[in-house]
MITORTI-800045 format. One record per residue: x, y, z of N, C-alpha, C in turn. Coordinates in steps of 0.02 Angstrom, whole numbers, padded with zeros to 5 digits, m for minus. Each point is the difference from the previous one (the first is absolute). Example, Ala and Ser with C-alpha at 12.3 -4.5 7.8 and 13.67 -1.06 7.14 Angstrom:
MITORTI-800045
00660/m00284/00390/m00045/00059/00000/00045/00060/00000 .
m00018/00053/m00036/00042/00059/00003/m00039/00055/00037 .
This chain:
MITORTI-800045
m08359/00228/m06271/00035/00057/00025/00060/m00018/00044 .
m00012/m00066/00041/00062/m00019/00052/00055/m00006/m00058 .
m00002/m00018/m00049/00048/m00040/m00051/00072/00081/m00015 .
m00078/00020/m00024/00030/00074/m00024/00060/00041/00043 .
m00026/m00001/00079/00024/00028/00039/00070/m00038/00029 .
00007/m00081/m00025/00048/m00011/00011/00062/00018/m00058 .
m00051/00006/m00075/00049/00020/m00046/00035/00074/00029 .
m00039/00037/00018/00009/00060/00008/00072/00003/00065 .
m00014/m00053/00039/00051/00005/00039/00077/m00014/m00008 .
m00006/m00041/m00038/00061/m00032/m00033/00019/00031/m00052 .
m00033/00034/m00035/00028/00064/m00025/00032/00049/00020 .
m00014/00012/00053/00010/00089/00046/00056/m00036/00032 .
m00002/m00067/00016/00062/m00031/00039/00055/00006/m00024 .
00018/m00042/m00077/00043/00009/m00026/00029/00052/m00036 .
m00057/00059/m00012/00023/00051/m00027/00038/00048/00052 .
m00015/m00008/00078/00040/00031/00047/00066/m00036/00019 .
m00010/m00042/m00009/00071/m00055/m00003/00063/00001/m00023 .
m00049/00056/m00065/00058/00013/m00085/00063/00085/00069 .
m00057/00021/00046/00009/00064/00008/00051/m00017/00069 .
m00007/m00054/00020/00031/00004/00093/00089/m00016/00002 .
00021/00028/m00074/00076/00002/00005/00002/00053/00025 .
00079/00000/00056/00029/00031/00017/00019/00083/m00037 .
00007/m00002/m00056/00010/00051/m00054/m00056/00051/m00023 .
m00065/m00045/00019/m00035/00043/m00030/m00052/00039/00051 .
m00015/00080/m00013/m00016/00047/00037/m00060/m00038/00038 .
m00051/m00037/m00007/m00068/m00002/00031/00030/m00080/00038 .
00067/m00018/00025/00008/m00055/00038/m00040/m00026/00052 .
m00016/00067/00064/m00022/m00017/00046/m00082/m00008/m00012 .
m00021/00054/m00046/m00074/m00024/m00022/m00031/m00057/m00017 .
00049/m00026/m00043/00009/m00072/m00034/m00022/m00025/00058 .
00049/00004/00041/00007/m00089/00052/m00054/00005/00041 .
m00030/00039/00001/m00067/00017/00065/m00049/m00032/m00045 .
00010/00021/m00068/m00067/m00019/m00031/00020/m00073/m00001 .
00038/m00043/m00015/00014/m00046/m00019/m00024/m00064/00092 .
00034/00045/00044/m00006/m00035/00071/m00093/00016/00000 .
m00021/00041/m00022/m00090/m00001/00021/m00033/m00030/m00040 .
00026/m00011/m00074/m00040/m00064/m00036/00021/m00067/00010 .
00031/m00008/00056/00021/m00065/00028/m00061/m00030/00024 .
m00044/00059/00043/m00049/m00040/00058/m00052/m00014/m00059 .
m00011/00051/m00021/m00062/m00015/m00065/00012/m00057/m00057 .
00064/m00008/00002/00003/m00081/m00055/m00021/m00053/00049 .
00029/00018/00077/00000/m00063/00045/m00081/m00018/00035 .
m00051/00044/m00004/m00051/m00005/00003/m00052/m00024/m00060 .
00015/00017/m00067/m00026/m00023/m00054/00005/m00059/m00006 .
00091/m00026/00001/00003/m00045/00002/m00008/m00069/00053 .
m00016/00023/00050/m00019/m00045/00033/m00093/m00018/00005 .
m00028/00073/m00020/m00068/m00031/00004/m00027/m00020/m00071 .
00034/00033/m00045/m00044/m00032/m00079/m00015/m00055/m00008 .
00060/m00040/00011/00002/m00085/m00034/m00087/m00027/00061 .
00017/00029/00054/m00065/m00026/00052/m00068/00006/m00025 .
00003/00070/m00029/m00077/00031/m00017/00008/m00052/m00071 .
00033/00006/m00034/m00001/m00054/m00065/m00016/m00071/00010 .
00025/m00026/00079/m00014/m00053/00007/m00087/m00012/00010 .
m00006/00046/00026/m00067/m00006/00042/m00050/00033/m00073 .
00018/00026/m00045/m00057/00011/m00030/00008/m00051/m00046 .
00039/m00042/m00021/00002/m00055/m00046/m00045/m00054/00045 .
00021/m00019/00074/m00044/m00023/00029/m00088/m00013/m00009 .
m00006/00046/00017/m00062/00034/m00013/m00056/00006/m00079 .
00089/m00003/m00053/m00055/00025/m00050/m00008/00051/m00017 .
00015/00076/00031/m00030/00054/00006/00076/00028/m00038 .
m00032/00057/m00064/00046/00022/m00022/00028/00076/00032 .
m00039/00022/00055/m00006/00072/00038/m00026/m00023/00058 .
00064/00010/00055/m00061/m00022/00069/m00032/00050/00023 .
m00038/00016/00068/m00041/00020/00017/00058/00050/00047 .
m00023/00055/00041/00038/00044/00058/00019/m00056/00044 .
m00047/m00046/00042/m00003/m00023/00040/00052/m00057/m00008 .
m00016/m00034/m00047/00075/m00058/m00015/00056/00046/00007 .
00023/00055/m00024/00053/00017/00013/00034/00022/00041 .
m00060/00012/00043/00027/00026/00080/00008/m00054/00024 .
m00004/m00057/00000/m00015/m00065/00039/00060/m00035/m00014 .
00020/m00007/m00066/00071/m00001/m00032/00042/00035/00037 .
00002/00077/00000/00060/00037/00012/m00006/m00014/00098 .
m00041/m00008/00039/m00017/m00028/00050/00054/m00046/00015 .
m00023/m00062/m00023/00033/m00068/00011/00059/m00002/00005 .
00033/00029/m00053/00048/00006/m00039/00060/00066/00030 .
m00031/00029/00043/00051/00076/00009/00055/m00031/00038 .
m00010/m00058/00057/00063/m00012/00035/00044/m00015/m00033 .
00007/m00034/m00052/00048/m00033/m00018/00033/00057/m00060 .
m00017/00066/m00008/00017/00033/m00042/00062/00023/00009 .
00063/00028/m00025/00055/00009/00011/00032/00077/m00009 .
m00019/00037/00031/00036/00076/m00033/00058/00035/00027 .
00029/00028/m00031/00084/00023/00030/m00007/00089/00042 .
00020/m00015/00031/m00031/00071/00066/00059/00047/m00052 .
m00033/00057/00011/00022/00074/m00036/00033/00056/00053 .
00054/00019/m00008/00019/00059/00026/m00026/00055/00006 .
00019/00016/00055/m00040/00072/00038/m00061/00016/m00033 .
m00044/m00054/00031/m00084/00005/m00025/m00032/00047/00045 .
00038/00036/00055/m00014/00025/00093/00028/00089/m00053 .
00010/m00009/m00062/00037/00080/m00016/m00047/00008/m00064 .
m00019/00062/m00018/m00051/00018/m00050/00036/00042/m00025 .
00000/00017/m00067/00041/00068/m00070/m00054/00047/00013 .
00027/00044/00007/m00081/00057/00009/m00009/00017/m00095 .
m00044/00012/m00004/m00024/00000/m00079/00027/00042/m00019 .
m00006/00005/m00087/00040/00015/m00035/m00038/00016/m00055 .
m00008/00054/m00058/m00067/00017/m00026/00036/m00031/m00044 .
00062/00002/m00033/00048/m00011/m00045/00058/m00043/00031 .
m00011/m00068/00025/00038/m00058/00025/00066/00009/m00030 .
00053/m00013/00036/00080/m00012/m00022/m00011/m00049/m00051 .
m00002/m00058/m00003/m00023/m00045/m00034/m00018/m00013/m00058 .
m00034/00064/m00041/m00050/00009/m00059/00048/m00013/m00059 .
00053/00027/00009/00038/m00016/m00062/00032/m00074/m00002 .
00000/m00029/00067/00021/m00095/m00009/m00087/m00026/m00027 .
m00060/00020/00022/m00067/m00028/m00021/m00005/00027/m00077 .
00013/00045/00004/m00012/00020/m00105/00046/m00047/m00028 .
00065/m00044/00020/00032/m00021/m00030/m00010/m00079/m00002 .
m00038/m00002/00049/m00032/m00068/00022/m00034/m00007/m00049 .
m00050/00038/m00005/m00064/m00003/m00038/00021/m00014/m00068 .
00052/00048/m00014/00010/00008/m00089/00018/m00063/m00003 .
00055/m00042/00032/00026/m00052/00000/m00048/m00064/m00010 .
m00042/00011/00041/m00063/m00056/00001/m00025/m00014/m00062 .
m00027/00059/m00040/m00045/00020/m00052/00057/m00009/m00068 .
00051/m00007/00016/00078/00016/m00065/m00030/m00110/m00010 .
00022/m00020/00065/00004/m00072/00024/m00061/m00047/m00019 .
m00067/00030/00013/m00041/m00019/m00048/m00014/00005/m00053 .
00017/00056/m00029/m00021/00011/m00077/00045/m00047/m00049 .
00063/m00008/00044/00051/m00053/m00042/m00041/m00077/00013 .
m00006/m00018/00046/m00005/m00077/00010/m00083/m00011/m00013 .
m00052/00044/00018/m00075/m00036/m00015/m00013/00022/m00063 .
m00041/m00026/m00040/m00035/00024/m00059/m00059/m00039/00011 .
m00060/00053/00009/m00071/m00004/00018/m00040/00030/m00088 .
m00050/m00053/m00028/m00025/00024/m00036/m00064/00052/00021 .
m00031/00031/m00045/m00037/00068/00036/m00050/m00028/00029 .
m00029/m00065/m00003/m00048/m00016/00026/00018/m00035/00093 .
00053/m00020/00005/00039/m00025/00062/00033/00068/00032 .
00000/00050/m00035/00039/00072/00033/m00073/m00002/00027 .
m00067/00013/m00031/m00057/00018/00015/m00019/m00035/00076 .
m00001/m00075/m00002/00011/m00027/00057/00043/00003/00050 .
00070/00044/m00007/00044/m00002/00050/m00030/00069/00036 .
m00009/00071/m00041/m00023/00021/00012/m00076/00028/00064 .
m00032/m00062/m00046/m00055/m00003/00046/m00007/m00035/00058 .
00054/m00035/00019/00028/m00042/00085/00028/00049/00021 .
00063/00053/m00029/00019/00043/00055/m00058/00072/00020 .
m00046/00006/m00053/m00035/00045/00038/m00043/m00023/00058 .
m00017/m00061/m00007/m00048/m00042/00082/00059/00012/00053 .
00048/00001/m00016/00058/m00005/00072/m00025/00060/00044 .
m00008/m00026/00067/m00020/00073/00053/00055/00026/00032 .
């Protein structure tokens, strides 16, 4: 599932990437999304290769809760994340977000972007499938 979730990120990354020109209507949406999947690549990427280290270590193809807290433990000082603007200011909600029409375009974009580049036979759709429904 970690694997997945990094595909998933680097997807949504570059497909907002396509969007953070100057020209095009969902600019400022773009760059927010783009500045907040910063911390989430920079956390993945700093703890995966660890937990990979440590379960190759080990042997263990799934560690336990406890290794991973012990991991993300050890490991949090040295983690690196880029501080976010006016985190002290909240959007009061929105039933129907400004936004929805840069995320529908995200999305289509994502799904346009995979359907071109992966080809999953039905038995590997079946398995991709069945990893993103375990995702919580």
């Amino acid at each position: 599932p970690i694997r997945w979730l990094l595909l998933l990120l680097l997807l949504c990354s570059r497909t907002a990437l396509r969007h953070t020109g100057t020209s095009n209507t969902h600019h400022a949406s773009a760059s927010r999304l783009v500045g907040y999947l910063g911390n989430i690549r920079s956390i993945t990427g700093h703890f995966i290769p660890k937990v990979d280290s440590c379960s190759s270590s080990t042997r263990q193809a799934s560690l336990e809760y406890e290794q991973i807290m012990e991991i993300i433990r050890s490991n949090y000082g040295s983690l690196t994340l880029k501080l976010q603007d006016n985190l002290d200011y909240y959007e009061k909600y929105l039933e129907k977000p400004l936004e929805k029409g840069f995320l529908t375009q995200l999305v289509r974009a994502m799904v346009a972007e995979v359907r071109q580049n992966i080809t999953l036979s039905s038995l590997e759709q079946h398995s991709v499938l069945q990893e993103f429904s375990s995702i919580s």
